[in-house]
C-alpha positions as a printed Julia matrix, in Angstrom:
344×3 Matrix{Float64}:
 -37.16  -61.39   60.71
 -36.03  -62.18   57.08
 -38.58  -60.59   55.39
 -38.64  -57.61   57.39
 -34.71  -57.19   57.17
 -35.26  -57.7    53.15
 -38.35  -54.55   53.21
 -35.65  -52.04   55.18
 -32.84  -52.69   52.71
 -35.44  -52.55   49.72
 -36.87  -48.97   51.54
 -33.32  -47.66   51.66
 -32.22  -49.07   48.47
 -35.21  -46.92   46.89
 -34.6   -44.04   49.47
 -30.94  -43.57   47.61
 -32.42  -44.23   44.48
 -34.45  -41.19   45.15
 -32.04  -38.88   46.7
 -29.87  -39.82   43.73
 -32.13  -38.93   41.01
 -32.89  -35.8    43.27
 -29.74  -34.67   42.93
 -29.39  -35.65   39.46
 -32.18  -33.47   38.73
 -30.38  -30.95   40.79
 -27.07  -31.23   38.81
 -29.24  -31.4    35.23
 -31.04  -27.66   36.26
 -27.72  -26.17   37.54
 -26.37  -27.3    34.13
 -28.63  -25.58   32.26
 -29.03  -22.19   34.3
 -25.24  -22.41   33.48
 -25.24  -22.92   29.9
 -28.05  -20.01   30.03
 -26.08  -17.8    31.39
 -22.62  -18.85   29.62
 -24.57  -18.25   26.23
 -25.69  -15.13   27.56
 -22.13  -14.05   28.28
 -21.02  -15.72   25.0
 -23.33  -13.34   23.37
 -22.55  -10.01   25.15
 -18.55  -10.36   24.38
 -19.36  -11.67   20.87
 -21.39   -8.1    20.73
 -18.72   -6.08   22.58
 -15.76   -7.57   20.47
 -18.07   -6.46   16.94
 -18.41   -3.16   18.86
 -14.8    -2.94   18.89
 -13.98   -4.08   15.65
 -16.23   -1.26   14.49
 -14.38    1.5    16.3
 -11.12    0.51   15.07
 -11.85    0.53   11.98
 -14.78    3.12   12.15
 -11.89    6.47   11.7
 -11.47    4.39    7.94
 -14.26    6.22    7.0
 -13.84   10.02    7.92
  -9.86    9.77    7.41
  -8.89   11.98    4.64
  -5.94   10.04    4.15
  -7.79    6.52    3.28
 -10.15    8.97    1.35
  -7.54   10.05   -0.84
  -5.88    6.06   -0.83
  -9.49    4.77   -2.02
  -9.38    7.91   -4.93
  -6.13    6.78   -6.02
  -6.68    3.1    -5.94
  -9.53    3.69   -7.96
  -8.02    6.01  -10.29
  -5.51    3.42  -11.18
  -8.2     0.63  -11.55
 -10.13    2.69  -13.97
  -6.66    3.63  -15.89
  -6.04   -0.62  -15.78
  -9.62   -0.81  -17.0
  -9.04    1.21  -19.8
  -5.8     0.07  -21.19
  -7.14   -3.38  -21.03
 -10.34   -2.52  -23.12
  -8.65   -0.64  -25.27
  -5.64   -3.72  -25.84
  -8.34   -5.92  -26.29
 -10.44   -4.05  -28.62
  -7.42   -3.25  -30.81
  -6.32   -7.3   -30.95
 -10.59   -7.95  -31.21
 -10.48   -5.59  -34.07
  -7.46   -7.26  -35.81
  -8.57  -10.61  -34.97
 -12.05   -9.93  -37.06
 -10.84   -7.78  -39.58
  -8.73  -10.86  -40.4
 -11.48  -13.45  -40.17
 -13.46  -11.32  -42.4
 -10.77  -11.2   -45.27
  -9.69  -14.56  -44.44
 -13.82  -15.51  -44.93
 -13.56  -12.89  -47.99
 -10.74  -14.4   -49.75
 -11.99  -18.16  -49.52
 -15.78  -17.19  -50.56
 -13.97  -15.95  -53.63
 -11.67  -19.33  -54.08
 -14.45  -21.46  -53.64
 -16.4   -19.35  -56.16
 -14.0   -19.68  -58.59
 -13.18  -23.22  -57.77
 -17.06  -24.03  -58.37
 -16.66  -21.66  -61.85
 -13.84  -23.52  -62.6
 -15.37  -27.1   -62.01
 -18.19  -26.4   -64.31
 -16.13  -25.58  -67.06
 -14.66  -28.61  -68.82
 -11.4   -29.08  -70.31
  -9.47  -27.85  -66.66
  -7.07  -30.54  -65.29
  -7.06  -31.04  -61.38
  -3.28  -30.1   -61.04
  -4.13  -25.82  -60.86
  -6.96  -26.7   -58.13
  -4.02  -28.58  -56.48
  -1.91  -25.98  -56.42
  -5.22  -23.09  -55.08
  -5.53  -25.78  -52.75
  -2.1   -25.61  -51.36
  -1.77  -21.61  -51.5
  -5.22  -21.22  -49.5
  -3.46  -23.64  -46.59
  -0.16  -21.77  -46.73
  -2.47  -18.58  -46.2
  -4.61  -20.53  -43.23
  -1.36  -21.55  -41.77
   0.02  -17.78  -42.06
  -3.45  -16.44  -40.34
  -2.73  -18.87  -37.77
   0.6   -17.83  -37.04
  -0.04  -14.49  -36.9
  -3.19  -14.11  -34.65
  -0.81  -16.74  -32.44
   1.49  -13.56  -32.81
  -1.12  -11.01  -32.02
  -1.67  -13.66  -28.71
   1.74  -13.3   -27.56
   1.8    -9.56  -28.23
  -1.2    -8.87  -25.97
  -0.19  -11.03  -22.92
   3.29   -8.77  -23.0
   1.32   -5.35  -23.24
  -0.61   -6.91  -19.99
   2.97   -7.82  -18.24
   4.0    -4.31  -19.13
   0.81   -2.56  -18.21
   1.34   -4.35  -14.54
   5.4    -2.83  -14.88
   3.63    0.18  -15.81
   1.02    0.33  -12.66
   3.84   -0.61   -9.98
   6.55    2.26  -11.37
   3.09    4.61  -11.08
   2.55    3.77   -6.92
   6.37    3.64   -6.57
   6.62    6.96   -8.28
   3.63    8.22   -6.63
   5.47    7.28   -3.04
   8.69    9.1    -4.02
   6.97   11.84   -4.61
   5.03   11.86   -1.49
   8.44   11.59    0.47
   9.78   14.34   -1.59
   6.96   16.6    -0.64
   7.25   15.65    3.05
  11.26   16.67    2.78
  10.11   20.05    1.39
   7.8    21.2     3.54
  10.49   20.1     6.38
  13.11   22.42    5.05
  10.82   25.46    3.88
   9.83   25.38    7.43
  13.45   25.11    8.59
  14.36   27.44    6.5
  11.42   29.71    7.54
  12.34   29.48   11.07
  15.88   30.46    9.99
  15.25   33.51    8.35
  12.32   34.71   11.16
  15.44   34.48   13.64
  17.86   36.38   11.26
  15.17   38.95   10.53
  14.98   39.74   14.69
  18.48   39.74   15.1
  18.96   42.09   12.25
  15.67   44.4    13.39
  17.47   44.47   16.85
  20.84   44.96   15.68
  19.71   47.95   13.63
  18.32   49.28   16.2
  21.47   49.33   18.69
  23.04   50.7    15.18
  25.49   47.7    14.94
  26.3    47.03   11.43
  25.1    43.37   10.09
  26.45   41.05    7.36
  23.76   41.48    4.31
  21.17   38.77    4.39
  20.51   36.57    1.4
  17.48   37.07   -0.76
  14.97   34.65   -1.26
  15.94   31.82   -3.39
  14.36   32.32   -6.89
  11.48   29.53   -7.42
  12.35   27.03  -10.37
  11.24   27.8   -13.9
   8.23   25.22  -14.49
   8.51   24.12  -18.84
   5.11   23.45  -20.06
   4.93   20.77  -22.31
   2.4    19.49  -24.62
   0.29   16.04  -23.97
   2.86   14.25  -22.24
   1.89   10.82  -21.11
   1.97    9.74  -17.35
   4.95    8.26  -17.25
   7.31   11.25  -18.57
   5.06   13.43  -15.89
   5.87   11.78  -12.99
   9.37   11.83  -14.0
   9.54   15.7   -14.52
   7.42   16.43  -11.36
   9.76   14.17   -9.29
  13.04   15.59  -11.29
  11.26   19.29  -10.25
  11.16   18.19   -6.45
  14.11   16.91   -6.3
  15.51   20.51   -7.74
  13.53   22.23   -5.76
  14.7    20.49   -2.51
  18.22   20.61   -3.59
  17.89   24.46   -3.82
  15.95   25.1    -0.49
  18.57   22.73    0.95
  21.04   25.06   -0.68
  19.53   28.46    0.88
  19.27   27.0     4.21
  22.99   26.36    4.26
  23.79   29.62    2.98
  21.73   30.96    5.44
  22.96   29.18    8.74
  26.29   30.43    7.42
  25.34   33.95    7.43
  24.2    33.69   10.77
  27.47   32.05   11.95
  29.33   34.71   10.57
  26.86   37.08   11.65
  27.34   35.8    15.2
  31.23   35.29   14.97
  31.38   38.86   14.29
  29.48   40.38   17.17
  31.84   42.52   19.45
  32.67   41.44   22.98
  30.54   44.56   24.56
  27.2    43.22   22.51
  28.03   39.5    23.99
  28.32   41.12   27.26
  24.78   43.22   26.99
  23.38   39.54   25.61
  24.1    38.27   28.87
  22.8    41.31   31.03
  19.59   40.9    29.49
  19.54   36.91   29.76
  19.96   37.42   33.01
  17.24   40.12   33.69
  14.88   38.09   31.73
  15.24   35.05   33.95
  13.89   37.37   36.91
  11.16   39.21   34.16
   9.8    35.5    33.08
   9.5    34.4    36.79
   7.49   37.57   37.6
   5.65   37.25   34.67
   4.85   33.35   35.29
   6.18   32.57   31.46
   9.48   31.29   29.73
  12.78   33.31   29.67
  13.66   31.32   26.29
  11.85   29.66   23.79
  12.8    26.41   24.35
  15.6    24.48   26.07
  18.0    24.1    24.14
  21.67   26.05   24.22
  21.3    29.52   22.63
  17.79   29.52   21.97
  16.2    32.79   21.44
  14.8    34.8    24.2
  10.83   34.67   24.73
   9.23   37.77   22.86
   6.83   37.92   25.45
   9.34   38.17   28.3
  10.73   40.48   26.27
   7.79   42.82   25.73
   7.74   42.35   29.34
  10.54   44.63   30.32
   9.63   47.76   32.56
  12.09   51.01   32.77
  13.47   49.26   36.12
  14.05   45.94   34.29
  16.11   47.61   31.39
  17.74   50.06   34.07
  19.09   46.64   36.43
  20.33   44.98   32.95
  22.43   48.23   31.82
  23.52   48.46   35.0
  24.34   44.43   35.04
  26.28   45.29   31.82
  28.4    48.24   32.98
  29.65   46.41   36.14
  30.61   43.35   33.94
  34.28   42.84   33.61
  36.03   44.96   30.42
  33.17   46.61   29.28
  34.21   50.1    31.07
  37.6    49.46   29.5
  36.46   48.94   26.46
  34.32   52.1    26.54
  36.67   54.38   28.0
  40.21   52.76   26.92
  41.49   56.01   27.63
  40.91   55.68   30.98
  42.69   52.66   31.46
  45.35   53.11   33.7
  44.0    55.75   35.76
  41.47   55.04   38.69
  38.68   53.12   37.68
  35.01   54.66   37.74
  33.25   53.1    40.64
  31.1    49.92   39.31
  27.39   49.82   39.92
  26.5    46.52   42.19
């Protein structure tokens, strides 16, 4: 009974055993088909995220704009270049030409001091005092090329000055460009909008303020070889003129077309609105815009405009005569006496 009670436990004892490493084994190949396929994921996001990095900063290369940064950048490198090789060379140049005097000047001493020791009779005070002059000269070499030392590292401080004021200059006159364009184009829209008003004024016969003329461009000095620094400063001081004129026209301008507007008469206000109103109906037939944008007192559409049909122009003079005051104000010497029946 023992020993057949001890063989059962020692059978199920080894039956776990076995179902444990079973499912150890189990666990261990799960594991690794995991990893396998974690790595496998691990390596198709590392690939997707390089992809990505690459798009973003794949425009780099086509963009005009970073084309034109990368000139620049390198165009000021190769001017840094150069005034560095040429600073150097000049102190390189000074520094040997006075090693090669300073080499001259004591091969000659020590010539003469060896002509001088082989003749007899010479005391030793006058090689004393050669002695002492050739270290007073050593000692002024010294201090000088320590000079020359101290000039170049302050013509490298001031060639850095000189590179920032050339981007910061280089950025104000970017901006100044920008502010141009902005009010030429203003300015352009402006005058197109004058220039109808006036065509259509002139052709109703209505008599118009005079508009300005074109603002005369600046007179541009030439100047011989000036350096980069006194360049940048008259382009920028042109821009800056320039602007300040163009900024000056467009003022002078919107006046002109305030007065211009002030002094329209109350029967031309009235036909305005006649034929605002008819083009409302013209730009819904026409599936288009009855203005050219939004805003209060914009400009009617040209299109809807061009759009108008003998019927369209008939319904807007006959919108305008049966406004209030403008029979009055074409027949004030009818007033008084029975008034002419009104077109609905």
């Amino acid at each position: 009974m023992s020993h057949g009670g001890v063989t059962a436990s020692t059978r199920s004892d080894l039956d776990d055993i076995s179902a444990v490493e079973r499912d150890l084994k189990d666990r261990q190949e799960q594991f690794i088909r995991r990893e396998r396929v974690y790595k496998m994921r691990l390596e198709e996001l590392r690939k997707e995220l390089g992809q990505l990095k690459n798009d973003k900063i794949s425009w780099m290369k086509s963009d005009p704009n970073m084309v034109k940064i990368r000139e620049a950048q390198a165009e000021v490198l190769k001017n840094v270049g150069l005034v560095q090789g040429e600073t150097a060379s000049a102190v390189q140049a000074q520094e040997t030409d006075l090693l090669k005097r300073f080499r001259g000047r004591l091969q000659v001493v020590q010539d003469e001091l060896a002509a001088e020791r082989r003749k007899a009779g010479e005391g030793a005070k006058e090689w004393i005092a050669r002695a002492t002059a050739l270290e007073h000269e050593a000692k002024t070499a010294k201090q000088r090329a320590e000079v020359l030392d101290k000039a170049n590292q302050r013509l490298g401080r001031e060639n850095g000055f000189l590179t920032r004021q050339f981007e910061s200059q280089e950025d104000d006159r970017a901006l100044l460009v920008k502010q141009l364009v902005s009010v030429k184009e203003e300015n352009a829209s402006l005058r197109s909008e004058v220039d109808e008003k006036e065509a259509l004024a002139k052709a109703r016969g209505d008599a118009l303020p005079p508009l300005l003329a074109p603002a005369p461009a600046p007179v541009i000095e030439e100047k011989k070889a000036p350096d980069a620094d006194t360049t940048f400063k008259e382009a920028t001081r042109k821009l800056k003129k320039l602007l300040e004129v163009e900024k000056r026209h467009l003022a002078e301008v919107t006046e002109a077309h305030e007065k211009w507007k002030a002094s329209r008469t109350p029967l031309e206000l009235a036909l305005r609105d006649a034929v605002a109103v008819e083009a409302e109906s013209v730009a819904a037939r026409l599936g288009g815009k009855a203005r050219t944008s939004n805003a209060p007192g914009a400009p009617l559409d040209s299109a809807t405009l061009a759009g108008f049909d003998a019927d369209d122009r008939a319904r807007a003079i006959e919108r305008w005569l049966s406004a209030d005051g403008v029979l009055d104000s074409l027949y004030p010497e009818e007033v008084g006496g029975p008034a002419p029946a009104e077109h609905k």
